[in-house]
DRENDO-237034 format. One record per residue (C-alpha): chain; x, z, y. Coordinates in nm, 2 decimals. Example, Ala and Ser with C-alpha at 12.3 -4.5 7.8 and 13.67 -1.06 7.14 Angstrom:
BEGIN
+--------+--------+--------+--------+
: cadena :      u :      w :      v :
+--------+--------+--------+--------+
:      A :   1.23 :   0.78 :  -0.45 :
:      A :   1.37 :   0.71 :  -0.11 :
+--------+--------+--------+--------+
// end
This chain:
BEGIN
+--------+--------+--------+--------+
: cadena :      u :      w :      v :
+--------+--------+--------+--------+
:      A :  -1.73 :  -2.33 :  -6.69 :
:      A :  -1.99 :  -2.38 :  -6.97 :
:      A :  -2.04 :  -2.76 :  -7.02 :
:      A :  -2.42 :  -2.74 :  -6.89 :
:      A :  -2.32 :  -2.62 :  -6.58 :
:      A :  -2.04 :  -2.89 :  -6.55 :
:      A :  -2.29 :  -3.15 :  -6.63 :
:      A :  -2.49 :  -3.03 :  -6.32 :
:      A :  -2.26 :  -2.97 :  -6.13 :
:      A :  -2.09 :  -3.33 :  -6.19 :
:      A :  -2.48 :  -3.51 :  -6.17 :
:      A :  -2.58 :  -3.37 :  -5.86 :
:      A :  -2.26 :  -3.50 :  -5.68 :
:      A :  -2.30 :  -3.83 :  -5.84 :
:      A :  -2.64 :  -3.82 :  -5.67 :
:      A :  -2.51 :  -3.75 :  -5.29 :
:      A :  -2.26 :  -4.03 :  -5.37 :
:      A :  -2.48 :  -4.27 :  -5.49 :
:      A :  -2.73 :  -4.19 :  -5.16 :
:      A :  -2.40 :  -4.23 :  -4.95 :
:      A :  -2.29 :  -4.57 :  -5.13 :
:      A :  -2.69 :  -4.69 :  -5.09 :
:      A :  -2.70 :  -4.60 :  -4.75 :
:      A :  -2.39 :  -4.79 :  -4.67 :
:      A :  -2.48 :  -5.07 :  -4.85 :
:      A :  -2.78 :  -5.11 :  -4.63 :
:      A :  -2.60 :  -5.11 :  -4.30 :
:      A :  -2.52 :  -5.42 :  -4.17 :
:      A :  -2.19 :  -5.55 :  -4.04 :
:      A :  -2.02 :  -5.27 :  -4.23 :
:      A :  -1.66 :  -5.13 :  -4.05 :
:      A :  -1.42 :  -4.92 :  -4.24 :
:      A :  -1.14 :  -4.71 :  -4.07 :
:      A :  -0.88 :  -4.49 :  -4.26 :
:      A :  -1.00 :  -4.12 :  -4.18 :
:      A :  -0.74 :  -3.96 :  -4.50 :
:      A :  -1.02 :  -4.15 :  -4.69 :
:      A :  -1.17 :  -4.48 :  -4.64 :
:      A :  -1.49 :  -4.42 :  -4.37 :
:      A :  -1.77 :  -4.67 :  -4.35 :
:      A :  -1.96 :  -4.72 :  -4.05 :
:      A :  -2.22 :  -4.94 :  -3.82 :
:      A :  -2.30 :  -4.84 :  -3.50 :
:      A :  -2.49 :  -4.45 :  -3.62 :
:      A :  -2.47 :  -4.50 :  -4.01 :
:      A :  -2.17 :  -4.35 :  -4.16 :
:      A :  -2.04 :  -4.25 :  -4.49 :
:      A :  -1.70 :  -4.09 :  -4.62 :
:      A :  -1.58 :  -3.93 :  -4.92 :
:      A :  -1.37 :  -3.60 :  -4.92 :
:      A :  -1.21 :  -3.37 :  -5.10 :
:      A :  -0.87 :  -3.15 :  -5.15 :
:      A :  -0.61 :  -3.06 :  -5.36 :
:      A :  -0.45 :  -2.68 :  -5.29 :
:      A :  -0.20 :  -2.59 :  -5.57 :
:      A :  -0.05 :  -2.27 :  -5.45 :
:      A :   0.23 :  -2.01 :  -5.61 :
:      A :   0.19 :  -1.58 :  -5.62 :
:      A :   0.50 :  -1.38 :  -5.68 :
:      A :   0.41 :  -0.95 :  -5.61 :
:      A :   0.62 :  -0.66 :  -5.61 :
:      A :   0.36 :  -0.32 :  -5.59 :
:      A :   0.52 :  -0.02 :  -5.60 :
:      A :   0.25 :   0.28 :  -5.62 :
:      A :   0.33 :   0.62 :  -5.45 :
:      A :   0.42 :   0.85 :  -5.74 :
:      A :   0.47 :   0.79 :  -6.09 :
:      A :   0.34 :   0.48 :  -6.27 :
:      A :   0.13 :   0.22 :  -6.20 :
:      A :   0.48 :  -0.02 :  -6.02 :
:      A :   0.40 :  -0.33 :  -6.15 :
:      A :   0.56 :  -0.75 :  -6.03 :
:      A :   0.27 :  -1.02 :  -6.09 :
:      A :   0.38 :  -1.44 :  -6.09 :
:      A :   0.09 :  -1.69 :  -6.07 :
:      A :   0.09 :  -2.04 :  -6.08 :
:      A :  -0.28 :  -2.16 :  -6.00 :
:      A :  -0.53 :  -2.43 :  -5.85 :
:      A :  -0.60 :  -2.24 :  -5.59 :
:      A :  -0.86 :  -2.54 :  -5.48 :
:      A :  -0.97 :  -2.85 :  -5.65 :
:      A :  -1.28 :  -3.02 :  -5.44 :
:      A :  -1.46 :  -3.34 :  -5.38 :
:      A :  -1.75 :  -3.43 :  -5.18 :
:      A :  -1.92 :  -3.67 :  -4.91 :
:      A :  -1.98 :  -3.66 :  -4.54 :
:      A :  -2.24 :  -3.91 :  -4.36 :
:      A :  -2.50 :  -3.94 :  -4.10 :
:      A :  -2.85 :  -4.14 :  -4.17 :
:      A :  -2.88 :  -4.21 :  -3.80 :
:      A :  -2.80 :  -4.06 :  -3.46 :
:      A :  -3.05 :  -3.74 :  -3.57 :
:      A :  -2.95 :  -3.66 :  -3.92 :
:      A :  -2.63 :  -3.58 :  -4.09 :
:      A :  -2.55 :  -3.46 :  -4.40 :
:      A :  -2.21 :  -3.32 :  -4.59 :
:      A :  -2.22 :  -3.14 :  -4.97 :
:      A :  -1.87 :  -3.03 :  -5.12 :
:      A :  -1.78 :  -2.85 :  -5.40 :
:      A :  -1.54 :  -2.76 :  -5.68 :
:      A :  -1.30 :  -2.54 :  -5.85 :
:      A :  -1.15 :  -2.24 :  -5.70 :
:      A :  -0.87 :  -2.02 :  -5.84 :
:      A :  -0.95 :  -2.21 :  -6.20 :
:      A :  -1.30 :  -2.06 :  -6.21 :
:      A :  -1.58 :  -2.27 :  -6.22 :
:      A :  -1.77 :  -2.53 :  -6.02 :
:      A :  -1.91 :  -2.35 :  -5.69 :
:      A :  -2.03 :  -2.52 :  -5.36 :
:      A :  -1.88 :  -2.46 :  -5.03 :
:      A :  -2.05 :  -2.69 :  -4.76 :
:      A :  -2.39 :  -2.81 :  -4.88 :
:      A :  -2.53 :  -2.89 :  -4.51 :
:      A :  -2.80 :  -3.15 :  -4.37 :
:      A :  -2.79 :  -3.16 :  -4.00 :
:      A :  -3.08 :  -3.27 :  -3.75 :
:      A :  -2.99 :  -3.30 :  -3.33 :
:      A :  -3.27 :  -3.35 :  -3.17 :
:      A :  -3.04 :  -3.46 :  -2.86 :
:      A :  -2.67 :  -3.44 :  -2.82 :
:      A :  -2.59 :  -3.03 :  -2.75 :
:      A :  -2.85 :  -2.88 :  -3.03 :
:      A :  -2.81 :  -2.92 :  -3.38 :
:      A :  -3.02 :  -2.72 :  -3.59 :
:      A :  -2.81 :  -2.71 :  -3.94 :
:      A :  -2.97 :  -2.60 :  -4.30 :
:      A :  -2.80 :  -2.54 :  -4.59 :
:      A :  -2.49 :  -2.30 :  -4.70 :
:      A :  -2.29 :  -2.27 :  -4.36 :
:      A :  -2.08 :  -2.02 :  -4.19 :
:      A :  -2.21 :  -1.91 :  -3.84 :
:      A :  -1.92 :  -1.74 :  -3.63 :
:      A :  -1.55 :  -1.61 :  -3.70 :
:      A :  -1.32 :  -1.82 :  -3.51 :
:      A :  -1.04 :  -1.83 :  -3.83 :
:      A :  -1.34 :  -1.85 :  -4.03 :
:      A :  -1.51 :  -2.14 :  -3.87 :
:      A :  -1.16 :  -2.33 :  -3.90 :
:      A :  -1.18 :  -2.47 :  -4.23 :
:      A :  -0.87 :  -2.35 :  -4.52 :
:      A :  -0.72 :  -2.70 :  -4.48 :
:      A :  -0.66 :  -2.61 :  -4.10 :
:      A :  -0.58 :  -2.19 :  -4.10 :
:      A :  -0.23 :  -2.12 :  -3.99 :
:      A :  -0.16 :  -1.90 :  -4.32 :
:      A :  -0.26 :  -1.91 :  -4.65 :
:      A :  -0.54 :  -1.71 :  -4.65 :
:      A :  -0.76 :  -1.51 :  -4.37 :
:      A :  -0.66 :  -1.15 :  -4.46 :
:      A :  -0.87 :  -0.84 :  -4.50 :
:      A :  -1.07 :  -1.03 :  -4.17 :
:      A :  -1.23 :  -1.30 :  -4.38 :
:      A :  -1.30 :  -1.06 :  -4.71 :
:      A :  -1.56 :  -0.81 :  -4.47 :
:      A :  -1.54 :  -0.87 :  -4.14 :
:      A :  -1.73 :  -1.18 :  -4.11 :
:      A :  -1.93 :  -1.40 :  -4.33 :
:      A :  -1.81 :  -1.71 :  -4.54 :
:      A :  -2.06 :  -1.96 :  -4.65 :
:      A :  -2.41 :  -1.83 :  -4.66 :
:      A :  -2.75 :  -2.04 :  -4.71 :
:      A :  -2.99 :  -2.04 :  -4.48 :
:      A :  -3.04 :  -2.21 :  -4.09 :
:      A :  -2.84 :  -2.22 :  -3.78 :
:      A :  -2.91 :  -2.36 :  -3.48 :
:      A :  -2.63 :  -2.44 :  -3.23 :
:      A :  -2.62 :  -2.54 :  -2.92 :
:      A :  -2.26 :  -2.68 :  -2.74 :
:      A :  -2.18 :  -2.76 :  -2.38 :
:      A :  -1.87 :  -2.91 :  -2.31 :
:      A :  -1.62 :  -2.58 :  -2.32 :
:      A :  -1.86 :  -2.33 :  -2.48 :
:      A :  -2.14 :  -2.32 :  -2.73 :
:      A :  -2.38 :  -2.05 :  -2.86 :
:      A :  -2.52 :  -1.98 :  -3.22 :
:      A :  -2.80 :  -1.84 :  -3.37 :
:      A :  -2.83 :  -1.79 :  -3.75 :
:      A :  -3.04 :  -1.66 :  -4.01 :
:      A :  -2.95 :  -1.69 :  -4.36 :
:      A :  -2.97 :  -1.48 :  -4.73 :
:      A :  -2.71 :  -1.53 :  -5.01 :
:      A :  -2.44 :  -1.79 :  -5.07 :
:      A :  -2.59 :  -2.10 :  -5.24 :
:      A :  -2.40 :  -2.04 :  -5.55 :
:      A :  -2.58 :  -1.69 :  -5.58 :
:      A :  -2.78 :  -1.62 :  -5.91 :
:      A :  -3.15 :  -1.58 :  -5.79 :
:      A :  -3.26 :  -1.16 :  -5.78 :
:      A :  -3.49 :  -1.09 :  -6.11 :
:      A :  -3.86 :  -1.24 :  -5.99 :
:      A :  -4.04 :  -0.93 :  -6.23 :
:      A :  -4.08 :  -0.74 :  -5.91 :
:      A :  -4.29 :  -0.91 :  -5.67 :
:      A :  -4.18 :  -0.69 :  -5.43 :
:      A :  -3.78 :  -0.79 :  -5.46 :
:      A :  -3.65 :  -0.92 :  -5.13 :
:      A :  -3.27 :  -1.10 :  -5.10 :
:      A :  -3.09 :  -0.94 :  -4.85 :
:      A :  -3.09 :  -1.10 :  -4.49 :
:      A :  -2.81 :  -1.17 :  -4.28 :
:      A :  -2.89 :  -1.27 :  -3.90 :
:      A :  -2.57 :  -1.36 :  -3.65 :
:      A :  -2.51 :  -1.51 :  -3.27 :
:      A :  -2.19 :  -1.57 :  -3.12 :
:      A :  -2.12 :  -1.73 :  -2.77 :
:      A :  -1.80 :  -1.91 :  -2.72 :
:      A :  -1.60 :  -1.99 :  -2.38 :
:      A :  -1.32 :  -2.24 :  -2.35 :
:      A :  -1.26 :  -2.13 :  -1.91 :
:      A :  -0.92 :  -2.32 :  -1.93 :
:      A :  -0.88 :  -2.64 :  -2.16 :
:      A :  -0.60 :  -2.88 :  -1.99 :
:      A :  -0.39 :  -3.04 :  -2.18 :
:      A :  -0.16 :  -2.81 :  -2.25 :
:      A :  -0.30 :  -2.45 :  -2.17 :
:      A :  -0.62 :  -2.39 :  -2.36 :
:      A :  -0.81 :  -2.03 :  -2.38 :
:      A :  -1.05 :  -1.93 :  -2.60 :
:      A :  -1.31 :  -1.62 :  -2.57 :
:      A :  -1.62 :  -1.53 :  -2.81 :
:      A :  -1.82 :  -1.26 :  -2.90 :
:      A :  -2.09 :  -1.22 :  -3.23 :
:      A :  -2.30 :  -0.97 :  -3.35 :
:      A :  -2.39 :  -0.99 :  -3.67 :
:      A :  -2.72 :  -0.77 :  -3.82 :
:      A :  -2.72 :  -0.74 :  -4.28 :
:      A :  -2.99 :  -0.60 :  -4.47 :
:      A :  -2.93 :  -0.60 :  -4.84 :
:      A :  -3.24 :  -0.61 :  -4.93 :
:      A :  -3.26 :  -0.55 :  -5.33 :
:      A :  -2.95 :  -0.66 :  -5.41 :
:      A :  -2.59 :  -0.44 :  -5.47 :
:      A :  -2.50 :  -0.24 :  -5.16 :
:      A :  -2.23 :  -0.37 :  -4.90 :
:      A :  -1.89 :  -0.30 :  -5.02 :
:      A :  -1.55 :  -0.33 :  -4.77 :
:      A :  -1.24 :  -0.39 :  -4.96 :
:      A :  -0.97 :  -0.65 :  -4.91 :
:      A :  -0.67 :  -0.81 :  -5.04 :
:      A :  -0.33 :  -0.78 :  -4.91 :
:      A :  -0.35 :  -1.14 :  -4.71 :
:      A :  -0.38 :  -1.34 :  -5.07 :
:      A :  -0.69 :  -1.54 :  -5.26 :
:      A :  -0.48 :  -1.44 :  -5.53 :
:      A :  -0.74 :  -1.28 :  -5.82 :
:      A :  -0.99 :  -1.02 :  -5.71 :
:      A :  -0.76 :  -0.69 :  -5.73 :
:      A :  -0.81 :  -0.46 :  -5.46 :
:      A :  -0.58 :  -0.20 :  -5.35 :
:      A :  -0.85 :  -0.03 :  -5.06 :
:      A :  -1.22 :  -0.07 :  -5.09 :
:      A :  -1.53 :   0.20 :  -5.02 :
:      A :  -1.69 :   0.09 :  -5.27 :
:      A :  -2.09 :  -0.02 :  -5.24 :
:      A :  -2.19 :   0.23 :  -4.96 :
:      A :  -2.39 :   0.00 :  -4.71 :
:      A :  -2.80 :  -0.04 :  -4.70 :
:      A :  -2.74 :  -0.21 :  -4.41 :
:      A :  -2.46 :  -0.27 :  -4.10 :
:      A :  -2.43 :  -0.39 :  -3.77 :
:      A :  -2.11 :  -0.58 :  -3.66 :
:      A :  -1.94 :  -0.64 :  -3.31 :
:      A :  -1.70 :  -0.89 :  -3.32 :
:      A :  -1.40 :  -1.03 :  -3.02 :
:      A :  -1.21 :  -1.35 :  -3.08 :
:      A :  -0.96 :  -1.46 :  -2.87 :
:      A :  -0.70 :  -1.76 :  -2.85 :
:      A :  -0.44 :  -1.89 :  -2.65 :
:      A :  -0.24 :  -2.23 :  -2.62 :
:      A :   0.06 :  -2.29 :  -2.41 :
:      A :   0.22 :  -2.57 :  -2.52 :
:      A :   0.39 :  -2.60 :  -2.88 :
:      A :   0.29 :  -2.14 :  -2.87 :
:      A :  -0.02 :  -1.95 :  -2.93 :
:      A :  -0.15 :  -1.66 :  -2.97 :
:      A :  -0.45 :  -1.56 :  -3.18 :
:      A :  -0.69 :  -1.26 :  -3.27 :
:      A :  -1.03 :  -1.11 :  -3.36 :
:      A :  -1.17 :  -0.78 :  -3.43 :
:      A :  -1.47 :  -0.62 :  -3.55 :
:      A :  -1.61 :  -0.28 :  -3.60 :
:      A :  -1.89 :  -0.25 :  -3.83 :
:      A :  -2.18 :   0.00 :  -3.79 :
:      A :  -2.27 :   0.13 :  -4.13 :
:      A :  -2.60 :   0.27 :  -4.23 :
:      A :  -2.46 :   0.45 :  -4.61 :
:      A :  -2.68 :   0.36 :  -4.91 :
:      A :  -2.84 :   0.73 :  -5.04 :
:      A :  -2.84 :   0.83 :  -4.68 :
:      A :  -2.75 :   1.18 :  -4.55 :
:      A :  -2.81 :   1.39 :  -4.88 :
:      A :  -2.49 :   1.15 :  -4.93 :
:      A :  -2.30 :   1.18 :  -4.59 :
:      A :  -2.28 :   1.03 :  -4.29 :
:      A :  -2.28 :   0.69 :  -4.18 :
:      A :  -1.92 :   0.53 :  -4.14 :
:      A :  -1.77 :   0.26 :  -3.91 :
:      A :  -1.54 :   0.06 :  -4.07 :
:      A :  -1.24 :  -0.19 :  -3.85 :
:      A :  -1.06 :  -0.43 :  -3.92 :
:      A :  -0.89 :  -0.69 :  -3.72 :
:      A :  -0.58 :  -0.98 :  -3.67 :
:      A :  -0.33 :  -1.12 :  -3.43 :
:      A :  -0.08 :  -1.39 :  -3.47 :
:      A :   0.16 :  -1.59 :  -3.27 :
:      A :   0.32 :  -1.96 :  -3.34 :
:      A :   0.58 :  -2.21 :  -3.26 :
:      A :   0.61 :  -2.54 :  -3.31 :
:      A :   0.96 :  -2.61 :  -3.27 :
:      A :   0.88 :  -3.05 :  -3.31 :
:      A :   0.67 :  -3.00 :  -3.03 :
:      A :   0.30 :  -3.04 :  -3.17 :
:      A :   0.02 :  -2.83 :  -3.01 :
:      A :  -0.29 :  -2.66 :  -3.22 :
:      A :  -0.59 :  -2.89 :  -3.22 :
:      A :  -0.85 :  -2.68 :  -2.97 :
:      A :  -1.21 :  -2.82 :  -3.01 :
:      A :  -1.35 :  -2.66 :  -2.66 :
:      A :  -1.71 :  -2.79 :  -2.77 :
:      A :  -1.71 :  -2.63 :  -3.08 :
:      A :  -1.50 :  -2.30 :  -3.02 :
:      A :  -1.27 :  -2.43 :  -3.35 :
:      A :  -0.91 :  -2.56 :  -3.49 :
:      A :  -0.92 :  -2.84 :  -3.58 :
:      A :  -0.69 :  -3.07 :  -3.82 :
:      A :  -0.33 :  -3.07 :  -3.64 :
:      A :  -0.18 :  -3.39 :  -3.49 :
:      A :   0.16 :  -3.47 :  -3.62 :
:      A :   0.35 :  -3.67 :  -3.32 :
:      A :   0.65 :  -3.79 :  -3.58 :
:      A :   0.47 :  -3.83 :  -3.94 :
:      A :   0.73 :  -4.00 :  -4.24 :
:      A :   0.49 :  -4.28 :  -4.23 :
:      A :   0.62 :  -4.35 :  -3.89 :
:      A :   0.95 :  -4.29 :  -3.98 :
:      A :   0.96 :  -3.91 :  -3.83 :
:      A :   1.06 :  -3.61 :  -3.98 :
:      A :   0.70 :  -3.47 :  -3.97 :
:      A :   0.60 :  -3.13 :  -3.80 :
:      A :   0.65 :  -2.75 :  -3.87 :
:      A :   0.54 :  -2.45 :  -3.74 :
:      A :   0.60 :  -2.12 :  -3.78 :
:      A :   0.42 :  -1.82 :  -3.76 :
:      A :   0.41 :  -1.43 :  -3.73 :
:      A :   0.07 :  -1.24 :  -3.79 :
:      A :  -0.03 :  -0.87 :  -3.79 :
:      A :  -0.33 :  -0.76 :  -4.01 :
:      A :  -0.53 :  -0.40 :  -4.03 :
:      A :  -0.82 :  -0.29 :  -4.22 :
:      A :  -0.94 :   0.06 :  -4.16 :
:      A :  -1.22 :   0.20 :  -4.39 :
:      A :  -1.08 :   0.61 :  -4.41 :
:      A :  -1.42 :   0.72 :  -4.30 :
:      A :  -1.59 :   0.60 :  -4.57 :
:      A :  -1.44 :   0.87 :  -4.72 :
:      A :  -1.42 :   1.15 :  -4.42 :
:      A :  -1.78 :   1.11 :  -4.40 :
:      A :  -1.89 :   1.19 :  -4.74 :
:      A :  -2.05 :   1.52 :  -4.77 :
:      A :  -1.88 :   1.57 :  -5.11 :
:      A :  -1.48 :   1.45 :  -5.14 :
:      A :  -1.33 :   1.35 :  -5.48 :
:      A :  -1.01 :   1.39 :  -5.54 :
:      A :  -0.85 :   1.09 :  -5.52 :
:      A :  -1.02 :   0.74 :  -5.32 :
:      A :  -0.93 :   0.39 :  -5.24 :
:      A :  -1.10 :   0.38 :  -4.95 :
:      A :  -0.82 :   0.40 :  -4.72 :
:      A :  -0.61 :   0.15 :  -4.43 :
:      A :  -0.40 :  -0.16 :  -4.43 :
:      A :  -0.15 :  -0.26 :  -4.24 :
:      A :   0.04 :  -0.57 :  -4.36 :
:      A :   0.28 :  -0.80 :  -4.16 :
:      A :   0.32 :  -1.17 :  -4.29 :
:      A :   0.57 :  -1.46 :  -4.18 :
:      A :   0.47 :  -1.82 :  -4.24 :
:      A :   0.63 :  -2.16 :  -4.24 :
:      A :   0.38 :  -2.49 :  -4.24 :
:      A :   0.61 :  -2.83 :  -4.30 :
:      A :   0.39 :  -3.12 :  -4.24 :
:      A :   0.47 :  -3.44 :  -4.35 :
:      A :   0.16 :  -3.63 :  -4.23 :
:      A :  -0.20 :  -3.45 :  -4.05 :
:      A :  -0.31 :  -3.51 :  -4.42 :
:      A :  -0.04 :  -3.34 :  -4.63 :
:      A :   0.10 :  -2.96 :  -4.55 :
:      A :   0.35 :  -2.76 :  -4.75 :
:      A :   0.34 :  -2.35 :  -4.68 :
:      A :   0.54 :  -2.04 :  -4.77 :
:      A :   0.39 :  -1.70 :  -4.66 :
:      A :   0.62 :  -1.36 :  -4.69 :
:      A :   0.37 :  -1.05 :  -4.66 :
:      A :   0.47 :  -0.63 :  -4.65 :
:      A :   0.18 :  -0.44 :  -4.65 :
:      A :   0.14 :  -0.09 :  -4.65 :
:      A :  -0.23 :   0.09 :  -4.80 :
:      A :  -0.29 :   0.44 :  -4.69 :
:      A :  -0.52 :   0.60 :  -4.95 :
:      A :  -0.70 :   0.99 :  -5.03 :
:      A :  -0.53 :   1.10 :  -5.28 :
:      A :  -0.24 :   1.14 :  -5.49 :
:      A :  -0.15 :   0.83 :  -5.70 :
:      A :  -0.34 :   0.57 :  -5.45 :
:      A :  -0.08 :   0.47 :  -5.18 :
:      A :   0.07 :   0.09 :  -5.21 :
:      A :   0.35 :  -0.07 :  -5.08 :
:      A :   0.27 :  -0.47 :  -5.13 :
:      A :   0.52 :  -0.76 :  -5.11 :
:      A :   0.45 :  -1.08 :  -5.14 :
:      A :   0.58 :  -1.44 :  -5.15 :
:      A :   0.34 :  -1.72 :  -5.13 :
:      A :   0.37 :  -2.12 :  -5.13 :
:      A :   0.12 :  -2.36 :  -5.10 :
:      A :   0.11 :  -2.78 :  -5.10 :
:      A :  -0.22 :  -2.90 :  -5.00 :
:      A :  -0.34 :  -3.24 :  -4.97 :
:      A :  -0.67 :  -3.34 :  -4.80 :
:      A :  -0.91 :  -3.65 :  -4.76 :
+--------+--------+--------+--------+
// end
């Protein structure tokens, strides 16, 4: 990170803290609570800071189909180092802005967000935010596993800047968004008067029909809509269920002018079990059109079951259609052994007819299908502090001789959050 960009980085969080701490200050009759942070409030002013620590370890064994190219990678890494601040003015706006490291790169913002509710179920929402996913909308301090899988690298969106407007009943909510480019994006060259940044618009409707106490179920549906506008052209590829570097063993490469995306969630809670999954198929409209080939649909999807054997339950936010952090019923700091879960998930990412549709083959192509299988284990002390090792075999299916992968991987994680 070049020491300009640390600077501004470093000055413009200063300035959110500062408006935060001046906020505060005005308020009278000031109460703190213990939120993993100390939170100041009276009556609708409030004011936190947050932030995370995720240190995380990568051990690989890829063995390619034929001769050369096995190779074992080891990486030790911040996989996360963020901080940041979380407030509302009044009972109409909000605001949250956090940022940081990730994977030892350099300073990049993840929720930069101010908030207006007009009245208690709408909340219309500018700033970089994601719009629908139901493992993407539960933020990385809260997923059962390490990382989102193939799922979260191209089938749904990740922090993008623009507005959304939501509005939440008590057991289901729907969402409307339109939104360009992640906030951290360089601007597109201005020469052209003409250049446009692509355009992303999204819905999703959520429905929680059973939320007792301990049976909860959860059903949504989005469709998403991408224009790229001037910029690069869509590309699907994914990791093996890993953050770990930006190595890809099946991608199409950039083929999409534009896509349309159907997405299903679904979740289910029965005590100390649950089940999860989504799955979306994209519509692709190829870049160069048919002097090129034909237009491909690309499919990629998730389901997972867990257990907590110390009897906790996941935290099901009916409003909101989201996970939320977990509640630990015997923490150490109450003299308990903490809680642990365990988990078994089942990933696949199928992008083969990016290549079947191609009027002209090559040879060889990494645009291929996943399948991966990955056991977790989450030990957690406190809500506040989690511990995680993730075991992954994955298979990759490619055209070609020379392009098939057979991925395992061993992944730990501790995490601390505020």
């Amino acid at each position: 990170m070049s020491i300009s960009t640390s600077l501004c980085a470093r000055s413009a969080l200063g300035a959110f803290l500062a408006l935060g701490l001046g906020v505060a200050a005005q308020a009278q009759d000031m109460g703190v609570k213990w939120s993993g942070a100390p939170q100041f409030s009276n009556d609708d002013v409030a004011f936190k800071v947050r932030g995370r620590i995720l240190l995380d370890a990568v051990f690989q064994d890829v063995q390619r189909d034929g001769p050369g190219g096995d190779f074992k990678t080891r990486n030790v890494r911040g996989r996360q180092a963020f901080l940041g601040i979380e407030g509302k003015l009044n009972n109409y706006f909000a605001y949250k802005a956090e940022g940081g490291a990730v994977n030892g790169g350099a300073w990049t913002w993840d929720d930069v967000v101010i908030e207006y509710k007009p009245n208690e179920p709408i909340s219309l929402l500018f700033g970089n935010i994601k719009a629908t996913g139901l493992e993407n909308l539960t933020s990385t301090r809260f997923i059962t596993f390490l990382d989102r899988g193939p799922y979260g690298d191209f089938g749904v969106d990740s922090y993008l800047l623009g507005v959304v407007a939501k509005y939440q009943g008590l057991n289901y909510s729907l969402t409307g968004a339109v939104q360009g480019a992640p906030i951290n994006t360089v601007d597109l060259a201005n020469a052209n008067a003409d250049s446009k940044e692509r355009i992303t618009l999204t819905t999703r409707a959520h429905w929680a029909p059973v939320n007792g106490d301990l049976d909860k179920l959860h059903l949504a549906l989005s469709y998403r809509y991408r224009n790229r506008g001037d910029e690069g052209a869509f590309v699907y590829s994914g990791r093996t269920n890993t953050a770990y570097s930006n190595a890809t063993f099946y991608t199409t490469g950039g083929i999409g002018n534009r896509d349309n995306t159907l997405a299903f969630e679904g979740a289910y809670v029965h005590g100390p079990f649950s089940v999860q999954g989504e799955y979306a198929s994209i519509d692709v409209t190829r870049q160069g059109g048919a002097a090129v080939g034909g237009d491909p649909k690309i499919k990629v999807g998730y389901a997972y079951v867990t257990f907590w054997p110390t009897g906790e339950l996941r935290n099901y936010d009916a409003m909101a259609g989201e996970f939320k952090r977990p509640k630990i019923l015997n923490p150490v700091t109450a003299g308990g052994w903490g809680g642990v879960e365990l988990a078994l998930r089942y990933d696949v990412a199928d992008t083969t007819e990016a290549y079947e549709t191609l009027k002209t083959k090559p040879a060889a192509s990494q645009a291929g299908e996943y399948k991966g299988v990955t056991l977790g284990v989450n030990y957690y002390p406190t809500g506040y502090v989690r511990f995680q090792a993730n075991y992954t075999d994955g298979d990759v299916d490619n055209f070609g001789a020379n392009q098939d992968y057979g991925i395992k991987q061993f992944q730990l994680r501790a995490q601390l959050d505020f």
